[in-house]
C-alpha positions as CSV (number, residue, x, y, z in Angstrom):
1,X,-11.8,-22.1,20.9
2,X,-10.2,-24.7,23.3
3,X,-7.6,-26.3,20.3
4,X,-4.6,-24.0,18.6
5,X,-5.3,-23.0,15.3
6,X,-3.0,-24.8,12.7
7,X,-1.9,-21.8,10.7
8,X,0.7,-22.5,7.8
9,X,2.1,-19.1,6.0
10,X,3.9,-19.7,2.6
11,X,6.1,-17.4,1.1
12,X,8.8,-17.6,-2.3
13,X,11.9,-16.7,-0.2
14,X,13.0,-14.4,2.8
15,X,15.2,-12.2,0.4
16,X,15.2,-8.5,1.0
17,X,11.4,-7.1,0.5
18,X,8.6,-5.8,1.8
19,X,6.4,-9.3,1.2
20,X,8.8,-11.2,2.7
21,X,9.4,-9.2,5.6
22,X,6.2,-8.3,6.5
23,X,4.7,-12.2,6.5
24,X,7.1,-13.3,8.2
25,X,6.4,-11.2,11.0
26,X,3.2,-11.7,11.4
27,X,3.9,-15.4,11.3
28,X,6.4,-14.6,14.1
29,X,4.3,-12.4,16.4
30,X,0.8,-14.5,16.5
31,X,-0.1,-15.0,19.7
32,X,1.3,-18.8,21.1
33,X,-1.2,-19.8,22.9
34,X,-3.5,-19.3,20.2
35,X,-1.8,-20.2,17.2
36,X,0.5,-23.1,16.1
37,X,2.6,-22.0,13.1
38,X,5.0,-23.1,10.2
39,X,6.3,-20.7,7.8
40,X,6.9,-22.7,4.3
41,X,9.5,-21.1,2.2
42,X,9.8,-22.0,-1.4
43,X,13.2,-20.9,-2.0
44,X,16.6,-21.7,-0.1
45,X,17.9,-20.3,3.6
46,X,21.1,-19.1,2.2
47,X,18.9,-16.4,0.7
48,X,17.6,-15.0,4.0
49,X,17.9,-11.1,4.2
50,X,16.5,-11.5,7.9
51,X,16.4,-14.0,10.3
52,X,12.9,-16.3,11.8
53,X,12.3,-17.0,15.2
54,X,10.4,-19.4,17.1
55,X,8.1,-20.6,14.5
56,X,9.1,-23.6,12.2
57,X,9.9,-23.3,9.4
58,X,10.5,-25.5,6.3
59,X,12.3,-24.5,3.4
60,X,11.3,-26.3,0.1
61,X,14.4,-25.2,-1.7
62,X,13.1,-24.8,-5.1
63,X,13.5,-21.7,-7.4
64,X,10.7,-20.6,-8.4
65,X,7.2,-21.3,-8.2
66,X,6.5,-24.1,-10.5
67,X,9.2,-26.2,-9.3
68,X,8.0,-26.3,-5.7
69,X,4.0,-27.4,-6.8
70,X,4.5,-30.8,-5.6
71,X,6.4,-29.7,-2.9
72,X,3.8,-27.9,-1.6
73,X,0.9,-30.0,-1.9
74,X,2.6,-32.6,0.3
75,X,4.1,-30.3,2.8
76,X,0.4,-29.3,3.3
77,X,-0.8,-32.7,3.8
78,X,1.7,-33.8,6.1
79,X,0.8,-30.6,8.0
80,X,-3.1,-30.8,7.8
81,X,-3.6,-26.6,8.2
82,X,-6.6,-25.1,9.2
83,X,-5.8,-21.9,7.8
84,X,-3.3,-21.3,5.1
85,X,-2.1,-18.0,3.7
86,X,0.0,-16.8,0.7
87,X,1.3,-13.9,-0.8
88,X,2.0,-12.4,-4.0
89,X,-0.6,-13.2,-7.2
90,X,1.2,-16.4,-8.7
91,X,1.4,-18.0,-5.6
92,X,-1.6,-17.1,-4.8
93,X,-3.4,-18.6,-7.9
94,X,-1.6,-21.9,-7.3
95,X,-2.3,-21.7,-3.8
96,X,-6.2,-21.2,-5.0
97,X,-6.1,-23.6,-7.5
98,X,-5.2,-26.5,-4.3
99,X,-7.8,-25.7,-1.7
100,X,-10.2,-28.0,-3.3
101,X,-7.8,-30.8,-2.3
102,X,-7.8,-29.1,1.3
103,X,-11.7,-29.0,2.4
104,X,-11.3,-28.6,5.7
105,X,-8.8,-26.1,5.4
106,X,-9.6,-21.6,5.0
107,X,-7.0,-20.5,1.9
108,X,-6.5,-16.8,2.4
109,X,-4.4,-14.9,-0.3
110,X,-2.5,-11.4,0.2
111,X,-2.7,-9.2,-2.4
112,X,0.8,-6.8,-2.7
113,X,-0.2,-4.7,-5.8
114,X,-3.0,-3.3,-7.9
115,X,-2.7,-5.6,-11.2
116,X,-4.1,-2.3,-14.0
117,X,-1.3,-0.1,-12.9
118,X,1.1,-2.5,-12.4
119,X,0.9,-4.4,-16.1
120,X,2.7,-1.2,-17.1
121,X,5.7,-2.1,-15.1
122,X,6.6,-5.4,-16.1
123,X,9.8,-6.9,-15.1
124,X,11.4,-10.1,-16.3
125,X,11.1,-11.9,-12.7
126,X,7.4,-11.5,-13.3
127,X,5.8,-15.1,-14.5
128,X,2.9,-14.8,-16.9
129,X,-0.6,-16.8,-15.8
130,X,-3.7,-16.8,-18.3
131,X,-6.3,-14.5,-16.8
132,X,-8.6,-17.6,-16.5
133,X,-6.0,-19.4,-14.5
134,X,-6.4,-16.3,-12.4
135,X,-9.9,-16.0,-12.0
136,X,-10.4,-19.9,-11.0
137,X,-7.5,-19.6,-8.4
138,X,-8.9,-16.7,-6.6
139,X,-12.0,-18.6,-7.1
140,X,-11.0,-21.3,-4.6
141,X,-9.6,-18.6,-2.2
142,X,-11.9,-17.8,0.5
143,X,-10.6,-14.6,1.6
144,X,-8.3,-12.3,-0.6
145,X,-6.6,-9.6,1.8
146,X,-5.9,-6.0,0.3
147,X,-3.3,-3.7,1.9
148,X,-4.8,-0.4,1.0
149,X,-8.4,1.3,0.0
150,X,-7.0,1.8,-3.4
151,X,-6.6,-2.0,-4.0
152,X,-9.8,-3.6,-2.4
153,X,-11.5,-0.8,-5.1
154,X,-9.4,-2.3,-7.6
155,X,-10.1,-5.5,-6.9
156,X,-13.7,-5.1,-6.6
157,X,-14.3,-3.1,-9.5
158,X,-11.9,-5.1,-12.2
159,X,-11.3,-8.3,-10.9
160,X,-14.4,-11.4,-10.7
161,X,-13.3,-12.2,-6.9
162,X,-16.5,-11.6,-4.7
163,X,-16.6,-8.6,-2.7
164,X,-17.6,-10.4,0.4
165,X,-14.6,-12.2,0.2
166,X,-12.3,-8.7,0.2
167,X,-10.9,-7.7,3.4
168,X,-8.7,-4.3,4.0
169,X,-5.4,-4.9,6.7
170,X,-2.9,-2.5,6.0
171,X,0.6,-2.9,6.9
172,X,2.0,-2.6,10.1
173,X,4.9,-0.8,11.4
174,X,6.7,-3.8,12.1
175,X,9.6,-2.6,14.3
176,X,9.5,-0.2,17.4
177,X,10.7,3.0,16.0
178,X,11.6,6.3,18.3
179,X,11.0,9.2,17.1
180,X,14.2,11.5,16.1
181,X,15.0,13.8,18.2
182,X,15.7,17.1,15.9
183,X,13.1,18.6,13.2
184,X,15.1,21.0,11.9
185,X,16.1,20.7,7.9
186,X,20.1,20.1,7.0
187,X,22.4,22.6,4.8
188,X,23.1,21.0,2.4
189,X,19.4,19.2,2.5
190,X,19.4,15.2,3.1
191,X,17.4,13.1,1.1
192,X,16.3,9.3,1.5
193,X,14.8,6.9,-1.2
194,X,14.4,3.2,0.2
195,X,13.1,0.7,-2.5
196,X,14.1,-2.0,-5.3
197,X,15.9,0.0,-8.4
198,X,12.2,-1.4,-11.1
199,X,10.6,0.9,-12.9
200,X,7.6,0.8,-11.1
201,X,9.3,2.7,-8.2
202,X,9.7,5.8,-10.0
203,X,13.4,6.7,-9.4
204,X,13.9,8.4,-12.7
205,X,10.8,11.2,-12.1
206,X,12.4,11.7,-8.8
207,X,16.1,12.3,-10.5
208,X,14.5,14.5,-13.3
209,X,13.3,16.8,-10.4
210,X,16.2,17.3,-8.5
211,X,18.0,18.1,-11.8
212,X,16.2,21.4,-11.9
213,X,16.6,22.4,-7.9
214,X,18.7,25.7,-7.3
215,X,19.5,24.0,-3.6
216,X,22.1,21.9,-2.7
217,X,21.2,18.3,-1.5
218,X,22.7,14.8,-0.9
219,X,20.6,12.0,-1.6
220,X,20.9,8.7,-0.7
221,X,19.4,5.7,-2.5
222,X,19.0,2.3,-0.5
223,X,18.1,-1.0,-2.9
224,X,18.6,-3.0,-5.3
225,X,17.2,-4.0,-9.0
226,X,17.6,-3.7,-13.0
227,X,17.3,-0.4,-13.1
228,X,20.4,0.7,-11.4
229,X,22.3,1.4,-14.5
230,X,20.2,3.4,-16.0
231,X,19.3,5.3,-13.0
232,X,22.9,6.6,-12.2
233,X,23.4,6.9,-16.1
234,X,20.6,10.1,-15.8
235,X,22.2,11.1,-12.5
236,X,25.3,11.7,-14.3
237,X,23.6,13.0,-17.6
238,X,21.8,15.5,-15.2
239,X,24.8,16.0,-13.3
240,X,23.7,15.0,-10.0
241,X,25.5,12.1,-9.7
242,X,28.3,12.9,-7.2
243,X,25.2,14.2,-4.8
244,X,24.0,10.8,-4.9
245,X,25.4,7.5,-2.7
246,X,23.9,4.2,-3.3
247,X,23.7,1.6,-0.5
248,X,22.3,-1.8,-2.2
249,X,21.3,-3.4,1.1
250,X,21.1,-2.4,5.3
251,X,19.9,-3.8,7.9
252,X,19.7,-0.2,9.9
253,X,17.0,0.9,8.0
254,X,15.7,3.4,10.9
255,X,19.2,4.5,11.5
256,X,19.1,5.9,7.6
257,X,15.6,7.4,8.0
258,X,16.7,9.3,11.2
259,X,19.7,10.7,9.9
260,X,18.2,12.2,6.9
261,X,15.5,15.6,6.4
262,X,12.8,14.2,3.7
263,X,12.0,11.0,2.1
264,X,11.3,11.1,-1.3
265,X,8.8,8.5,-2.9
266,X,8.5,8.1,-7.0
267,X,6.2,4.9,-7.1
268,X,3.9,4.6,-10.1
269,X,2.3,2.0,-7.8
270,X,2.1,0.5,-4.1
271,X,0.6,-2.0,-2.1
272,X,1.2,-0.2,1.2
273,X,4.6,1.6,1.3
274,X,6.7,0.1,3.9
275,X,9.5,2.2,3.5
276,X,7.4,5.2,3.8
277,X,5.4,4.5,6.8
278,X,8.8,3.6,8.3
279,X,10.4,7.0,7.5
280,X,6.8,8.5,9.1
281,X,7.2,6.0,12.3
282,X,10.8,7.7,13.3
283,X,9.9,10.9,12.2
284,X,11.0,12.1,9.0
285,X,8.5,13.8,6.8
286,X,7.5,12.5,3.5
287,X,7.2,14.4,-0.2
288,X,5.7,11.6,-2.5
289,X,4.1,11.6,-6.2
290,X,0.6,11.0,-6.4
291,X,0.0,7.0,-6.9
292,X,-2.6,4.1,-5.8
293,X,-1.5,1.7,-3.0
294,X,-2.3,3.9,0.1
295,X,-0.3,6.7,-0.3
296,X,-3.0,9.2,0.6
297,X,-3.9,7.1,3.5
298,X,-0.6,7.6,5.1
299,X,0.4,10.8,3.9
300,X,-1.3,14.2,5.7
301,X,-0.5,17.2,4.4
302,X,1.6,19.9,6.5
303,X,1.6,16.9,9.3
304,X,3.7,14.0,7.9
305,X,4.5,15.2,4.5
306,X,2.9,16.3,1.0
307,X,1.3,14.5,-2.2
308,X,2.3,15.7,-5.5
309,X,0.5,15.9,-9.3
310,X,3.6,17.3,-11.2
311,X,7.2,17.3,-11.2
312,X,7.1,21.0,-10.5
313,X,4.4,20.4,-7.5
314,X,6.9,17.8,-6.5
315,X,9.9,20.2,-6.7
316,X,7.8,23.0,-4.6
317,X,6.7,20.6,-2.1
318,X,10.4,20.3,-1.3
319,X,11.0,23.4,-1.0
320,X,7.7,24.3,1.5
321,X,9.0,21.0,3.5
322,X,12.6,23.0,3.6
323,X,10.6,25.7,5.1
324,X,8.8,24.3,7.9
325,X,10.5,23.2,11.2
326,X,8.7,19.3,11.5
327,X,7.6,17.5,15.0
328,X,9.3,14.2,14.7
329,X,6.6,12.6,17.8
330,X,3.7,14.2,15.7
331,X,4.9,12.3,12.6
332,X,5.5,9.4,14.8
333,X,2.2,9.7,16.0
334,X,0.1,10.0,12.7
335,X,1.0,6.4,12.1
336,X,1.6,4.6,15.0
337,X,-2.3,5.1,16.0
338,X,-3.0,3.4,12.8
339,X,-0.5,1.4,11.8
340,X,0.8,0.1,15.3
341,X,2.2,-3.4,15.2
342,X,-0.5,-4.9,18.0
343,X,-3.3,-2.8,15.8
344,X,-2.5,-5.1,12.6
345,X,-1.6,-8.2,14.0
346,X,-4.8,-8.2,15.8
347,X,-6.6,-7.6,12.7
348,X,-5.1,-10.6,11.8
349,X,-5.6,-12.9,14.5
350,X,-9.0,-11.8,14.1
351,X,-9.2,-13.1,10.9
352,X,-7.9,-16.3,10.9
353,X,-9.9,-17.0,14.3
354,X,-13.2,-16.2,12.7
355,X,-11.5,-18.4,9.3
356,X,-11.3,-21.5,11.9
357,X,-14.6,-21.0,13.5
358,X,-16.7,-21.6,9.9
């Protein structure tokens, strides 16, 4: 194709989260000579987490959804797209619901979460659609990205979007990560937990278990959320609590993952674990609970890490981790050849090249 590809990437905001971060580096990294592209914000810049470069970008400064409809619409006429892609389900059904006003244009939308497990989760920033609002946005859509195995399944088998129009593009490892130089596990044991403080992320089941280790630890929790209360509340009932530092935001996220021995994941739910494959990428192993959203695609046991069914399987997975003397670059390794950043963003590219060609 002689002409660049008029690609416009819309997002809610550029807060602090694995959405946000990982669309806007995609829209960053396309390749220039192939690709023009805007990055449409809803929300404000003062709420940037992280900053965009050399891309445009238009921020709609609205504050939620809703609000920004209009917005929206025109932003995308005055930009005439030929691709356009969202993220996140209520953006995605009112991104759906406009590509019948946009005929020339490809909608694509990027699913971050498996809807059956996730309805047991809910969380008050969470914005309630009729399922038949659903269906007829994804209708419109003409390709609906998953992140994982677990979620094109679950969209296939419980949602009315057509398979053909279901494509799998995990996450990528979107920063250049070195390995860590030592394998060897601390005394007293360091632990790492990266995620939002919601229910959905499990911290409690993870708390509960370290309650009844006979090791000592320290254990440090990175993120934010509603839950924060009650999760340093059971700390303190369990009397952990003075093993346990919070850090509500970083920006040296591999700097964290280096310095500590295991990460320890307590999702109910994923899309793709971000987090995670970044503790993998620099080396540190992994001891997880059992959970859809790619978890068993990035987690090998006795290479990167374990899976776990139980609290106690969770508590003795520790303990074999403590046991074993880990190979950072082999952990490094186990994701890098899949999850490379050039190995995803040409998945992408792909994508939205073969979107313009129909």
């Amino acid at each position: 194709m002689d002409a660049k590809i008029n690609i416009v990437f819309v997002i809610p905001s550029l807060c602090a989260g694995g959405t946000e971060r990982v669309m806007s580096y995609i829209a960053q990294h396309l390749d220039k000579d192939t690709f023009i592209v805007t990055l449409v914000v809803l929300g404000f810049e003062k709420d940037n987490a992280f900053p965009v470069n050399g891309i445009e970008v238009i921020y709609l400064n609205k504050p939620r959804v809703l609000s920004a409809i209009l917005e929206i619409f025109s932003t995308l006429k005055t930009l005439k797209p030929t691709v356009v892609i969202s993220a996140l389900s209520h953006l995605n059904i009112i991104m759906g619901l406009m590509a019948p006003f946009f005929p020339k244009a490809k909608f694509i939308g990027r699913e971050v979460n498996i809807p059956s497990v996730l309805k047991n989760f809910p969380e008050k920033t969470n914005r309630y659609y009729p399922p038949i609002l659903k269906t007829l946005g994804y209708k419109f859509l003409d390709v609906v990205i998953c992140q994982s195995n677990d979620m094109f399944n679950e969209l296939k088998l419980n949602s009315k979007i057509k398979a053909s129009k279901l494509v799998i593009i995990n996450n990528p490892i979107t920063k250049s990560f070195e390995p860590k130089k030592r394998g060897e596990i601390s005394n007293p044991l360091k632990l790492i937990t990266i995620g939002s403080l919601e229910p959905r992320k499990g911290h409690m089941r993870i708390l509960e278990a370290l309650g009844k280790v006979d090791f000592d630890f320290r254990y440090n929790i990175i993120g934010s959320g509603s839950t924060k209360q009650d999760i340093f509340k059971l700390a303190k009932k369990l009397g952990i609590h003075d093993k346990i530092v919070h850090i509500p935001f970083t920006q040296e996220v591999s700097k964290y993952l280096s310095e500590n021995d295991l990460f320890l994941q307590g999702s109910y739910v994923e899309g793709f674990p971000n987090a995670l494959l970044e503790s993998c990428a620099v080396g540190t192993p992994v001891i997880a609970f059992e959970a859809p959203g790619g978890i068993n695609e990035i987690v090998l046991p006795d290479v990167n890490g374990y899976i776990a069914r139980s609290q106690e399987e969770f508590i003795a997975n520790i303990k074999k981790a403590m046991s074993k003397t880990w190979n950072p670059i082999t952990i490094s390794e186990s994701v890098l050849k899949k999850y490379h950043q050039k190995i995803i963003l040409n998945k992408y590219e792909d994508l939205f090249i073969s979107c313009a060609s129909k």
